[in-house]
C-alpha positions in Angstrom: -8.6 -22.2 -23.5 -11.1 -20.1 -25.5 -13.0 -18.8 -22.5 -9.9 -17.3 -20.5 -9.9 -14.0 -19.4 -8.1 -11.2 -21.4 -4.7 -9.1 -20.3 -3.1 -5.8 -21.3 0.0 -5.8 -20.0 2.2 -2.1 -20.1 5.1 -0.9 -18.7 8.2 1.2 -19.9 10.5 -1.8 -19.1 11.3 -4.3 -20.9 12.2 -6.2 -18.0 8.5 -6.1 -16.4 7.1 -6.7 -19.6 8.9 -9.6 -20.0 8.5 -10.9 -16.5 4.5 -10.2 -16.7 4.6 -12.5 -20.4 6.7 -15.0 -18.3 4.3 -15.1 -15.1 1.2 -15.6 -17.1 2.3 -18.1 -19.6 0.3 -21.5 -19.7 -1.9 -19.5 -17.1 -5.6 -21.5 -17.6 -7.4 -18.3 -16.5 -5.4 -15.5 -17.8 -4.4 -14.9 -21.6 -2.0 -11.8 -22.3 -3.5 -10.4 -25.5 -1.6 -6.8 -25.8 1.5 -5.0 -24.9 2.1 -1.4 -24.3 5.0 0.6 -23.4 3.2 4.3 -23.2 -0.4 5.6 -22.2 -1.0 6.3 -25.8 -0.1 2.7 -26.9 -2.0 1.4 -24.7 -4.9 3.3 -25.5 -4.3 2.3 -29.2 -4.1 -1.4 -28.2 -7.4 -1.5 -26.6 -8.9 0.1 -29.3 -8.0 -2.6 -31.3 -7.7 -5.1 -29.3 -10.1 -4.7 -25.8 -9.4 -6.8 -23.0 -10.9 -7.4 -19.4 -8.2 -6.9 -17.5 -5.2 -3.8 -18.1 -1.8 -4.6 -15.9 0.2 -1.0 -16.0 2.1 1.2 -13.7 0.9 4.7 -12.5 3.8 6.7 -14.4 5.2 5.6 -18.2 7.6 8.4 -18.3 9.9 7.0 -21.7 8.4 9.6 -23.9 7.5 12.9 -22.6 4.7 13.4 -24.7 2.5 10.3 -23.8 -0.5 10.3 -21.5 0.2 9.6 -18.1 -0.7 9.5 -14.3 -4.1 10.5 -13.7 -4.5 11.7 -17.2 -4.0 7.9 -18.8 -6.3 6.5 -15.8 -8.8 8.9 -16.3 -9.0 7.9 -20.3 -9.0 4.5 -19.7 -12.0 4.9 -17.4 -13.8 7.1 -19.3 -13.4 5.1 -22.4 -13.2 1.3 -21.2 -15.5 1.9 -17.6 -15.6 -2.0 -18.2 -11.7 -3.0 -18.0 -10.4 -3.8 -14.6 -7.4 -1.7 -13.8 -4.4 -3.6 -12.1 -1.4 -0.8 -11.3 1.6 -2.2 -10.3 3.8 0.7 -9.8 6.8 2.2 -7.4 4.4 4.9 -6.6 4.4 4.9 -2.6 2.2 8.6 -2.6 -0.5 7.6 -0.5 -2.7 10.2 -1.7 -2.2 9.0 -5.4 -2.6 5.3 -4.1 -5.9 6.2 -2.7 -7.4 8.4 -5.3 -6.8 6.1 -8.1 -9.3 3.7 -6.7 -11.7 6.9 -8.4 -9.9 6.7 -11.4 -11.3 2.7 -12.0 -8.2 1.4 -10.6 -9.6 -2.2 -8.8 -5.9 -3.5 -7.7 -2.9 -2.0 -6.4 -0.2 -4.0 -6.1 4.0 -3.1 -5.3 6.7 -4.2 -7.6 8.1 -4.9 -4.6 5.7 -7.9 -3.4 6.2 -11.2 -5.2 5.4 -11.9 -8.5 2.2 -13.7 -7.4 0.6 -11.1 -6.3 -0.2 -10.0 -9.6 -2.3 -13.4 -10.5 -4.0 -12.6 -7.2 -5.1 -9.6 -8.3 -6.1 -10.4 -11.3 -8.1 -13.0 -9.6 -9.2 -10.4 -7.0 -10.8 -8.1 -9.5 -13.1 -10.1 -12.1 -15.2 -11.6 -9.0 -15.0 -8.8 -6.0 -15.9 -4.9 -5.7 -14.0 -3.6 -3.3 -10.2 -3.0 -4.7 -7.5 -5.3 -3.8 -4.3 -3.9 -2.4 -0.8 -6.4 -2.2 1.2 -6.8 0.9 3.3 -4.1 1.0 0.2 -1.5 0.6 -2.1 -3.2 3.5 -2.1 -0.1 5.3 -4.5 1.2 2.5 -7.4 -0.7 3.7 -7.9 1.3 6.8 -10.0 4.5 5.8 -8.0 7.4 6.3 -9.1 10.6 8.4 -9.7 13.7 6.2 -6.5 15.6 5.7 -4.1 13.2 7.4 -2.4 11.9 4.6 0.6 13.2 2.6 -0.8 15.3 0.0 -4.3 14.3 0.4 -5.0 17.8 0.4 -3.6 18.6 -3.4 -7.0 17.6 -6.0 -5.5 14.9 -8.6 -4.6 17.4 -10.8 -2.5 19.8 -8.6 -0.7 16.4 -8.0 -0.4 15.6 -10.9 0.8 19.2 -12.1 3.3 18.6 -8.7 4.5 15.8 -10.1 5.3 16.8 -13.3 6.9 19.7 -12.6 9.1 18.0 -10.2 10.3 15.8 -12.5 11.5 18.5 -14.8 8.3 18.7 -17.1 7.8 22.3 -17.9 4.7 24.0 -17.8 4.1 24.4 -21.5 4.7 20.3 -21.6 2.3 19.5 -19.1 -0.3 21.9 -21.0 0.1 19.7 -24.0 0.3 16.5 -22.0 -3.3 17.2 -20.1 -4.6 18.9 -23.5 -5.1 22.2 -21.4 -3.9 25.4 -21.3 -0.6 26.5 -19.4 -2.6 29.4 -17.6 -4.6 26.7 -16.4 -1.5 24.4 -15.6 -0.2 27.6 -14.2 -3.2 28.3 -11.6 -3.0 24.8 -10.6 0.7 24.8 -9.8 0.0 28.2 -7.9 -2.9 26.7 -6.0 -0.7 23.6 -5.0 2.0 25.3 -3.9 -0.7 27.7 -1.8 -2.2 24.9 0.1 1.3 23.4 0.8 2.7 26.2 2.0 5.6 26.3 0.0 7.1 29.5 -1.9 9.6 28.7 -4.2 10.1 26.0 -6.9 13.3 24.6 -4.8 11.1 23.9 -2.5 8.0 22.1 -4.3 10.5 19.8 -5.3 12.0 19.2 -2.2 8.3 18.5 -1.5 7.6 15.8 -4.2 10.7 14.1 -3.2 9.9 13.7 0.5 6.1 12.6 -0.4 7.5 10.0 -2.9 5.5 12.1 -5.2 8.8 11.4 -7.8 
Protein backbone atom coordinates (compact mmCIF):
# COMPACT_ATOMS: atom_id res chain seq x y z
CA UNK A 1 0.00 0.00 0.00
CA UNK A 2 3.15 1.92 0.52
CA UNK A 3 3.82 2.76 -3.08
CA UNK A 4 0.30 4.38 -3.90
CA UNK A 5 0.06 7.63 -5.36
CA UNK A 6 -0.50 10.76 -3.15
CA UNK A 7 -3.91 13.12 -3.03
CA UNK A 8 -4.67 16.74 -1.99
CA UNK A 9 -8.08 17.01 -1.86
CA UNK A 10 -9.69 20.92 -1.45
CA UNK A 11 -12.84 22.33 -1.69
CA UNK A 12 -14.97 24.89 0.39
CA UNK A 13 -17.64 22.16 1.00
CA UNK A 14 -17.78 19.96 3.31
CA UNK A 15 -20.00 17.86 1.27
CA UNK A 16 -17.27 17.37 -1.66
CA UNK A 17 -14.68 16.95 0.73
CA UNK A 18 -16.42 14.29 2.16
CA UNK A 19 -17.59 12.69 -1.01
CA UNK A 20 -13.81 12.92 -2.44
CA UNK A 21 -12.53 10.98 1.17
CA UNK A 22 -15.51 8.51 0.47
CA UNK A 23 -14.64 7.82 -3.37
CA UNK A 24 -11.12 7.17 -2.72
CA UNK A 25 -11.22 5.08 0.27
CA UNK A 26 -9.69 1.50 0.02
CA UNK A 27 -8.56 2.92 -3.50
CA UNK A 28 -5.13 0.54 -4.22
CA UNK A 29 -3.74 3.40 -6.33
CA UNK A 30 -4.81 6.47 -4.78
CA UNK A 31 -4.05 7.56 -0.95
CA UNK A 32 -5.73 11.01 0.18
CA UNK A 33 -2.96 12.54 2.36
CA UNK A 34 -4.25 16.30 2.87
CA UNK A 35 -7.32 18.35 3.02
CA UNK A 36 -7.87 22.01 2.29
CA UNK A 37 -10.67 24.26 2.34
CA UNK A 38 -8.84 27.63 1.00
CA UNK A 39 -5.95 28.41 -1.57
CA UNK A 40 -3.85 29.32 1.35
CA UNK A 41 -4.41 26.01 3.16
CA UNK A 42 -3.75 24.27 0.60
CA UNK A 43 -0.64 25.82 -0.08
CA UNK A 44 0.30 25.25 3.64
CA UNK A 45 -0.57 21.59 3.35
CA UNK A 46 1.74 20.87 0.52
CA UNK A 47 4.36 22.54 2.14
CA UNK A 48 4.14 20.16 4.75
CA UNK A 49 2.86 17.56 3.32
CA UNK A 50 3.61 17.36 -0.84
CA UNK A 51 1.64 15.08 -2.79
CA UNK A 52 1.49 13.97 -6.55
CA UNK A 53 -1.71 14.67 -7.33
CA UNK A 54 -3.94 18.16 -5.99
CA UNK A 55 -7.98 17.57 -6.48
CA UNK A 56 -9.51 21.40 -6.08
CA UNK A 57 -12.02 23.61 -7.66
CA UNK A 58 -11.19 26.75 -9.70
CA UNK A 59 -12.83 29.24 -7.11
CA UNK A 60 -12.67 28.71 -2.92
CA UNK A 61 -14.55 31.80 -2.22
CA UNK A 62 -15.33 30.96 1.93
CA UNK A 63 -12.93 33.56 2.99
CA UNK A 64 -12.37 36.65 1.04
CA UNK A 65 -8.89 36.95 1.75
CA UNK A 66 -7.50 33.56 0.44
CA UNK A 67 -5.79 32.96 -2.85
CA UNK A 68 -7.86 32.10 -5.52
CA UNK A 69 -8.60 31.51 -9.36
CA UNK A 70 -5.68 32.01 -11.39
CA UNK A 71 -3.75 33.43 -8.53
CA UNK A 72 -3.92 29.87 -6.39
CA UNK A 73 -3.09 27.94 -9.86
CA UNK A 74 -0.43 30.10 -10.73
CA UNK A 75 1.28 29.42 -7.03
CA UNK A 76 0.79 25.98 -7.16
CA UNK A 77 2.64 25.86 -10.47
CA UNK A 78 5.19 27.96 -9.72
CA UNK A 79 5.92 26.36 -6.48
CA UNK A 80 4.95 22.49 -6.99
CA UNK A 81 5.64 22.49 -11.35
CA UNK A 82 5.70 18.59 -10.28
CA UNK A 83 1.92 18.11 -8.79
CA UNK A 84 -0.65 17.23 -11.18
CA UNK A 85 -3.54 19.59 -11.03
CA UNK A 86 -7.12 17.90 -11.06
CA UNK A 87 -9.97 20.98 -11.00
CA UNK A 88 -13.25 19.89 -10.48
CA UNK A 89 -15.25 22.92 -10.42
CA UNK A 90 -18.80 24.57 -11.67
CA UNK A 91 -16.79 26.86 -13.63
CA UNK A 92 -18.40 26.51 -17.27
CA UNK A 93 -16.13 29.88 -18.65
CA UNK A 94 -14.61 28.45 -21.56
CA UNK A 95 -11.94 30.83 -21.66
CA UNK A 96 -10.97 30.00 -17.94
CA UNK A 97 -11.36 26.22 -18.77
CA UNK A 98 -8.95 26.54 -21.49
CA UNK A 99 -6.27 28.81 -20.05
CA UNK A 100 -5.88 26.87 -17.00
CA UNK A 101 -4.36 24.05 -18.96
CA UNK A 102 -1.23 27.05 -18.80
CA UNK A 103 -1.67 27.31 -15.35
CA UNK A 104 -0.43 23.22 -14.79
CA UNK A 105 -3.92 22.21 -14.70
CA UNK A 106 -3.67 18.34 -16.38
CA UNK A 107 -7.60 17.39 -15.71
CA UNK A 108 -10.75 19.15 -15.82
CA UNK A 109 -13.43 17.48 -14.79
CA UNK A 110 -17.53 18.85 -14.01
CA UNK A 111 -19.14 18.25 -10.64
CA UNK A 112 -21.65 17.53 -12.68
CA UNK A 113 -20.21 14.14 -14.34
CA UNK A 114 -20.20 11.08 -12.10
CA UNK A 115 -18.18 10.61 -9.29
CA UNK A 116 -15.89 8.35 -11.40
CA UNK A 117 -14.68 10.57 -13.36
CA UNK A 118 -12.50 11.85 -10.81
CA UNK A 119 -10.45 8.31 -10.36
CA UNK A 120 -10.24 8.64 -14.20
CA UNK A 121 -8.48 11.49 -14.00
CA UNK A 122 -6.47 10.87 -11.60
CA UNK A 123 -5.49 7.95 -13.61
CA UNK A 124 -5.42 10.16 -16.74
CA UNK A 125 -2.70 12.45 -15.40
CA UNK A 126 0.25 10.35 -13.68
CA UNK A 127 0.73 8.33 -17.19
CA UNK A 128 -0.42 10.87 -20.19
CA UNK A 129 0.57 14.61 -21.31
CA UNK A 130 -2.02 15.93 -22.91
CA UNK A 131 -4.91 17.09 -20.21
CA UNK A 132 -7.91 15.09 -19.68
CA UNK A 133 -11.27 16.72 -19.85
CA UNK A 134 -14.69 14.68 -18.25
CA UNK A 135 -17.89 14.31 -20.22
CA UNK A 136 -19.60 17.18 -19.79
CA UNK A 137 -16.41 19.46 -20.98
CA UNK A 138 -15.60 17.17 -24.38
CA UNK A 139 -16.18 20.06 -26.37
CA UNK A 140 -12.68 21.27 -25.01
CA UNK A 141 -10.69 18.99 -27.01
CA UNK A 142 -11.41 20.58 -30.28
CA UNK A 143 -8.84 23.59 -30.60
CA UNK A 144 -10.62 26.69 -30.72
CA UNK A 145 -10.24 29.54 -33.43
CA UNK A 146 -8.58 32.73 -32.08
CA UNK A 147 -11.15 35.07 -30.60
CA UNK A 148 -14.14 32.75 -30.84
CA UNK A 149 -14.70 31.93 -27.47
CA UNK A 150 -16.47 33.85 -24.60
CA UNK A 151 -13.95 35.96 -23.08
CA UNK A 152 -11.06 34.52 -24.78
CA UNK A 153 -10.08 37.88 -25.50
CA UNK A 154 -9.75 39.11 -21.59
CA UNK A 155 -5.68 37.98 -20.53
CA UNK A 156 -6.23 35.71 -17.17
CA UNK A 157 -5.89 38.51 -15.13
CA UNK A 158 -8.50 40.90 -16.64
CA UNK A 159 -10.63 37.75 -15.97
CA UNK A 160 -9.80 37.28 -13.13
CA UNK A 161 -10.15 41.05 -12.05
CA UNK A 162 -13.84 40.49 -14.04
CA UNK A 163 -14.52 37.95 -11.90
CA UNK A 164 -13.88 39.33 -8.78
CA UNK A 165 -15.42 42.38 -9.21
CA UNK A 166 -18.51 40.71 -10.29
CA UNK A 167 -18.85 38.94 -7.43
CA UNK A 168 -18.79 41.90 -5.18
CA UNK A 169 -14.90 41.94 -4.36
CA UNK A 170 -13.87 45.50 -4.35
CA UNK A 171 -10.99 46.81 -5.92
CA UNK A 172 -8.82 47.48 -2.90
CA UNK A 173 -9.64 43.46 -1.94
CA UNK A 174 -8.53 42.16 -5.12
CA UNK A 175 -5.24 44.42 -4.76
CA UNK A 176 -4.55 42.52 -1.59
CA UNK A 177 -5.75 39.19 -2.89
CA UNK A 178 -3.23 39.27 -6.13
CA UNK A 179 -0.50 41.15 -3.79
CA UNK A 180 -0.69 44.16 -6.37
CA UNK A 181 -1.62 47.45 -6.37
CA UNK A 182 -5.25 48.75 -6.94
CA UNK A 183 -3.99 51.19 -9.79
CA UNK A 184 -2.84 48.20 -11.26
CA UNK A 185 -6.24 46.28 -10.46
CA UNK A 186 -7.69 49.44 -11.64
CA UNK A 187 -6.00 49.49 -15.31
CA UNK A 188 -6.89 46.02 -15.63
CA UNK A 189 -10.56 46.42 -14.85
CA UNK A 190 -10.47 49.51 -17.33
CA UNK A 191 -8.72 47.46 -20.06
CA UNK A 192 -11.32 44.64 -19.65
CA UNK A 193 -14.15 46.51 -19.79
CA UNK A 194 -12.39 48.38 -23.06
CA UNK A 195 -11.96 45.27 -25.01
CA UNK A 196 -15.57 44.08 -24.10
CA UNK A 197 -17.14 46.92 -24.92
CA UNK A 198 -18.96 47.59 -22.01
CA UNK A 199 -19.27 51.17 -20.07
CA UNK A 200 -20.62 50.87 -16.97
CA UNK A 201 -20.22 48.44 -13.88
CA UNK A 202 -24.08 47.34 -14.33
CA UNK A 203 -23.10 46.18 -17.18
CA UNK A 204 -19.69 44.17 -16.59
CA UNK A 205 -21.66 42.21 -14.36
CA UNK A 206 -24.34 41.55 -16.47
CA UNK A 207 -21.36 40.34 -18.53
CA UNK A 208 -19.80 37.81 -16.06
CA UNK A 209 -23.19 36.51 -15.41
CA UNK A 210 -23.99 35.62 -19.04
CA UNK A 211 -20.26 34.12 -19.64
CA UNK A 212 -20.68 31.96 -16.50
CA UNK A 213 -17.78 33.99 -15.44
CA UNK A 214 -19.75 34.01 -11.69
Amino acid sequence: MNNRYTVTISDDHPHILYSLKMLFSGNDKFLITNEAICGKDLLSALSARPTDIVITDFSLGADRSTIDGFTKLRALHGRFPDVKIVLLTSQKNTAILRKASDYGVKAVVSKCDSVEETVLACHHVISQQECYYSSSFNYLKVPSSKGSERGSTLTPKELEVVRLFSSGYSLAEIAQRQNRTISTISTQKYNAMRRLGVSSNIELIRYAYAQGLI
